[in-house]
C-alpha positions in Angstrom: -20.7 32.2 -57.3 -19.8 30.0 -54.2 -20.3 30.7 -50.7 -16.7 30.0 -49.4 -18.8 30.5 -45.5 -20.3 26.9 -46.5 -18.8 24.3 -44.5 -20.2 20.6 -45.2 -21.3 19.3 -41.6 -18.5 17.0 -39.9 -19.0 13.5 -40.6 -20.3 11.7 -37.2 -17.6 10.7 -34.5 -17.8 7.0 -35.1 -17.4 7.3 -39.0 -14.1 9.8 -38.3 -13.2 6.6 -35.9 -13.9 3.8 -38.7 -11.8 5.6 -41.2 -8.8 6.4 -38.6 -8.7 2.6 -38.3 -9.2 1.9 -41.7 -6.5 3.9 -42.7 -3.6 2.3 -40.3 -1.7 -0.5 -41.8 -1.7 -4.1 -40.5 1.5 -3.7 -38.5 1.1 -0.9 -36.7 -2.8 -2.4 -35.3 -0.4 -5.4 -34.0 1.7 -3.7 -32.3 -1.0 -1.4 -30.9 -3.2 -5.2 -30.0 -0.2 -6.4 -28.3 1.0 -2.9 -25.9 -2.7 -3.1 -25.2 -2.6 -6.5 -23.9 0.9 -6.3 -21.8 -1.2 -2.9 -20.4 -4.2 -5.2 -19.6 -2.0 -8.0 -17.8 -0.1 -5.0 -15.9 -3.7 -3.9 -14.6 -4.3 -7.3 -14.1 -1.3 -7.9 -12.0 -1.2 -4.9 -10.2 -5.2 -6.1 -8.9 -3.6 -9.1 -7.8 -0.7 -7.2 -5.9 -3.0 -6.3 -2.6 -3.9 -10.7 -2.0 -0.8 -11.9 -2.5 1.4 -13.5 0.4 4.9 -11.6 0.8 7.6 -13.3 3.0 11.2 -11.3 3.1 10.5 -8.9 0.5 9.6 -11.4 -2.1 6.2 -11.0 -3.6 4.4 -15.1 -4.5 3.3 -15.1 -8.0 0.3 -17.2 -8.9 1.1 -20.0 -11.1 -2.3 -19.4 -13.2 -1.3 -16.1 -13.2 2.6 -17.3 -14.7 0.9 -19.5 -17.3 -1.4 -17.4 -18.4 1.5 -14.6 -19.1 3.7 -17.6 -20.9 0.7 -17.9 -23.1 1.0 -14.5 -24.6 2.6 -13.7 -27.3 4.5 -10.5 -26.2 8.3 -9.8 -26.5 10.7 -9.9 -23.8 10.9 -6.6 -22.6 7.0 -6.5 -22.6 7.2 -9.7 -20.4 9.5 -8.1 -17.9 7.6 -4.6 -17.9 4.3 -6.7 -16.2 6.8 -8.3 -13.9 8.1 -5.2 -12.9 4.8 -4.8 -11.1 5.4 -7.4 -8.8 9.0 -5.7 -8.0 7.1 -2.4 -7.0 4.9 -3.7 -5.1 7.3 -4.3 -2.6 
């Protein structure tokens, strides 16, 4: 006879983790890779925000900053979502 009040132990957090990621497909992990960089550069620009000179209502981007979001290989609309930031922080 079986005890149906047996439960087997959870399995630890990071192996629930491993096979989570193991079991997403390649496509969705790239899209998730690239919202998390466009969040990253957001952060990144909205650190930038406070140093930067303003003259008229226009906020100066830094060029490193420009080349280095050129570099990435986001899609438009993520390109313009981390500009955005510089339009708020008017």
């Amino acid at each position: 006879m079986r005890n149906k009040g047996f439960n087997p132990p959870d399995a630890h957090k990071e192996v629930k983790r491993l096979r989570f990621l193991r079991s997403i497909d390649e496509r969705t992990q790239i899209s998730f890779v690239k919202v998390a960089r466009t969040e990253l550069l957001k952060a990144e620009a909205r650190a930038l925000l406070p140093s930067l000179p303003k003259e008229e209502g226009y906020t100066f981007i830094p060029n490193a900053f420009l080349e280095k979001l050129l570099k990435e290989d986001i899609s438009v609309s993520q390109f313009n979502d981390v500009l955005k930031v510089f339009r708020q922080g008017r």
